[in-house]
Structures are given as C-alpha cells and as structure tokens.
VMD Tcl script that draws the C-alpha trace (Angstrom):
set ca {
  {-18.76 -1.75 23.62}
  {-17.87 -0.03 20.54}
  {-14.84 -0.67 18.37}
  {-12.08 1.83 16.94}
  {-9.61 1.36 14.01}
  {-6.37 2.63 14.08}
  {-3.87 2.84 10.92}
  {0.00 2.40 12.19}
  {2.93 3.58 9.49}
  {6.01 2.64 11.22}
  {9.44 2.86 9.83}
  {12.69 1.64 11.54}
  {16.17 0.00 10.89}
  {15.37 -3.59 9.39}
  {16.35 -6.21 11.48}
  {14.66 -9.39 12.59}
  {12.21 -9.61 15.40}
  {10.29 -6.30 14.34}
  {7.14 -7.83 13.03}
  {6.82 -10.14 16.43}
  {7.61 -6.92 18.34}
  {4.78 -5.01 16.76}
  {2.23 -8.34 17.36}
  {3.01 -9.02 20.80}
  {1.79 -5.31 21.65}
  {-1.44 -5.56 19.63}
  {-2.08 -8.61 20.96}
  {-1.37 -7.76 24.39}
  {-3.52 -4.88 24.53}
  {-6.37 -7.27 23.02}
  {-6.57 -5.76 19.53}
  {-6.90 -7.59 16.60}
  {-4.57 -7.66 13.40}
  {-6.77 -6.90 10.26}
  {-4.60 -6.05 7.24}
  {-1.01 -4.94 6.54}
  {1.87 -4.16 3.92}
  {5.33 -4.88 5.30}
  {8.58 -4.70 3.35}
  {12.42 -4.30 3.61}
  {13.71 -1.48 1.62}
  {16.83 -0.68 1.00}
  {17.88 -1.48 4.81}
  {14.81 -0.06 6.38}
  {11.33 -1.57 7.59}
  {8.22 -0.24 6.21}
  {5.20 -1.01 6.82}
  {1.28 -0.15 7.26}
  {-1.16 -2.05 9.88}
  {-5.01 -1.55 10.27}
  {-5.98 -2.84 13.84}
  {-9.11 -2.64 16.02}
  {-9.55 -2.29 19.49}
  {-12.41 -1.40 21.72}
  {-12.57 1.99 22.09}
  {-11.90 2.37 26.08}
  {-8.31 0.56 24.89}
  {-7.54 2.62 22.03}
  {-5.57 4.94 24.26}
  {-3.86 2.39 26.23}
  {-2.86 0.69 22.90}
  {-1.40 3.48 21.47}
  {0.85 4.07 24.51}
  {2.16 0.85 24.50}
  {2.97 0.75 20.47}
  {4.63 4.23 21.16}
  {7.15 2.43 23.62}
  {8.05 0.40 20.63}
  {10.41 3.82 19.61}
  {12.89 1.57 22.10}
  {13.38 -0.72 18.92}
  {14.29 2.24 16.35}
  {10.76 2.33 15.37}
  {8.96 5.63 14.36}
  {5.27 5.41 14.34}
  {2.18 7.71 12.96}
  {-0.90 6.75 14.06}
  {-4.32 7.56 12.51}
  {-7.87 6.82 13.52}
  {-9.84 6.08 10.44}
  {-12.87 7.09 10.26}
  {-14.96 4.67 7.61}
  {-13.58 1.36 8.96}
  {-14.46 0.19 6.20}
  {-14.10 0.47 1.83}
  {-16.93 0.20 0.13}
  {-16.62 -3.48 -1.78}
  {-19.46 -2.60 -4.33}
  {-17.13 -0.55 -6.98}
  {-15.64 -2.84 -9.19}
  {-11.92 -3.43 -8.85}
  {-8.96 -4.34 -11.43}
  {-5.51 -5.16 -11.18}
  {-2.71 -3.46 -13.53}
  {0.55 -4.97 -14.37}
  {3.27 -2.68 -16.07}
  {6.24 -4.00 -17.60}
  {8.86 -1.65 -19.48}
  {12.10 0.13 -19.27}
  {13.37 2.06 -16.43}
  {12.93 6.02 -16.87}
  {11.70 9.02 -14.76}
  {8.32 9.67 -14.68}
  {6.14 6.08 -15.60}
  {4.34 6.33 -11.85}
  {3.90 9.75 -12.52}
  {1.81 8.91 -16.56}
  {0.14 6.03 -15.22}
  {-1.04 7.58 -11.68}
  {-1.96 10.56 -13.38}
  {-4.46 8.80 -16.01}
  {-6.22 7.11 -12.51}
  {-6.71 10.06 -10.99}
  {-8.42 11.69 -13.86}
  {-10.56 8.93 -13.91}
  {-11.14 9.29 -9.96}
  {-9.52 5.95 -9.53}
  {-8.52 4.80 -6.22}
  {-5.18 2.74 -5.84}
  {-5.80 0.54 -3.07}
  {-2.17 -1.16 -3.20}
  {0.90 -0.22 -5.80}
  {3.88 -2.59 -5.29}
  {7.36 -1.71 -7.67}
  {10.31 -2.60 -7.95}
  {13.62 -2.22 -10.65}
  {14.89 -5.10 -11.96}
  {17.67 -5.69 -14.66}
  {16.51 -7.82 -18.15}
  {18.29 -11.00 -18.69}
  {20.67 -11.00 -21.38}
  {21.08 -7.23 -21.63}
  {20.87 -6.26 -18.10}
  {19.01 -2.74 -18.89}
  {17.00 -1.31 -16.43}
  {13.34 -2.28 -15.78}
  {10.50 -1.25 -13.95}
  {7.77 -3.42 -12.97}
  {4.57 -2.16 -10.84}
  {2.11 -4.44 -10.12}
  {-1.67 -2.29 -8.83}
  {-5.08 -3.06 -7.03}
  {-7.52 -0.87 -8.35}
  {-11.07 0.41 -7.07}
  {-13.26 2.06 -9.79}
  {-15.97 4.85 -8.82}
  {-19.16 3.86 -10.49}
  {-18.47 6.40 -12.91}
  {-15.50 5.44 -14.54}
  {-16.35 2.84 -17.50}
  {-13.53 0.37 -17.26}
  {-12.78 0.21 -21.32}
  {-12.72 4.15 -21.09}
  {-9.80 3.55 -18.30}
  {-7.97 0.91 -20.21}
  {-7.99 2.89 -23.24}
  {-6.62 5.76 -21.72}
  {-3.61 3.72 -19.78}
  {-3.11 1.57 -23.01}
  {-2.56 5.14 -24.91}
  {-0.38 6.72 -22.10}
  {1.27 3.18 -22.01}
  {2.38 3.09 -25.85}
  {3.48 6.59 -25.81}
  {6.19 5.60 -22.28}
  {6.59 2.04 -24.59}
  {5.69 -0.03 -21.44}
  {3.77 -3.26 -21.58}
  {0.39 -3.40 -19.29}
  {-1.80 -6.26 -18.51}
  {-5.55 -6.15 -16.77}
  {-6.96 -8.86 -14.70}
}
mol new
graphics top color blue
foreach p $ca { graphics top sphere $p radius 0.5 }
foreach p [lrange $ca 0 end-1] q [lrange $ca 1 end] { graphics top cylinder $p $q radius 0.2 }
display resetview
C-alpha cells in the first residue's frame, strides 16, 4: 500500500484543546504526525502539519479534519508532491537583531532569494529593549542553500544589506 502526504494550514480562534482536537482525528484515521509549526498570535491559532496516510485513507482523512470547522477552525489542505526535501544542500541558521522599522523581512528575504535560497522556517517577533523600551525586531531563520550559492558569497551579501538597515546578524 502506498503512502500520501498531506500539508494542513489551519487557522481558528485560540483556545485550549485545539492541538488535541487536530491529533485525535489524525490519529483516528491512522495517519501519522510528521512535522509542524503551531503558534498563538495575537488571539488566533496558526499552524502548519505534514501528515501521512495510506493513500485509500487520504480521502476519508480529509473529511474528518474538515468536520473540525465545528471548532472555528479553517483548513487548506495540500497534497505534496516530493514528500520529501532534499537533505544534501547545506543548511544555515540566521539570527537578526536590530530596531523595529518597515521593510527588514523585505532586505533580508530579498538577498535569499537572489541567491535562490530556500527558507525552510522564519520565526519573528517585536520586542521592546530594556532600559529604553524602543522597538525591536528579532527573526530567527533555517536556511537550505542550492549547491550553487557559496555560503561566504551569501553572508557577505546579508552582512552588507544588514549594515546598511543597522541590524545585528549571527550564522550558525
């Protein structure tokens, strides 16, 4: 029997019991949890879920997370395709510290995607500086690099972008 995977986004009210809600349907319809983001934002529920299922479920499955809509929940479901990233290209994580303006996502994403670099997870958040309680902005990213890209040519490049927004960054 072959196996499907199915990307979930599902977005909803925030309020406990949502997580379990989404579980107990995967689980009854025998799929199997592989990866997810979840996070409370400003009142709401967001979140992303990768699941598998045999394929003569798949249907079932998705008719059964679709009566989750009973909870507030909206759902888009997706099939994907690969199943699978490739893990041979090289991966680094960015850190960006600075203050709070329009537009830093905008510099910084915009210097990956020249560079055909894929952002595999982007987390931010604004946050006020002790002491002088200005605004700052914090992103924290997972990055996958095409064999292409020469990671000191990308660092350069978000080091110069980064000095001209004033922003701190740090590579792991």
């Amino acid at each position: 029997m072959s196996k499907i995977s199915l990307i979930l986004t599902i977005l909803g009210h925030d309020k406990p019991g949502l997580v379990e809600a989404i579980a107990s349907v995967v689980a009854d319809e025998e799929a199997n949890w592989l990866e997810s983001r979840m996070a409370h934002l400003a009142g709401q529920f967001a979140g992303i879920l990768r699941v598998e299922v045999e394929r003569d479920g798949a249907e079932r499955l998705v008719t059964a997370l679709d009566g989750l809509d009973k909870l507030g929940l909206k759902l888009i479901i997706h099939t994907d395709p690969v199943a699978v990233s490739s893990q041979e290209e090289p991966t680094m994580r960015l850190d960006l510290v600075g203050q709070d303006r329009p537009g830093i996502v905008r510099e910084i994403s915009k210097v990956l995607a020249t560079h055909c670099v894929n952002v595999e997870r982007f987390q931010s958040e604004q946050s006020r500086a002790a002491g002088t309680g200005q605004a700052l902005f914090r992103a924290s990213a997972q990055l996958r690099l095409p064999p292409e890209t020469e990671e000191n040519d990308l660092r350069l490049a978000l080091e110069q972008v980064a000095a001209d927004m004033m922003v701190d960054l740090e590579f792991d």
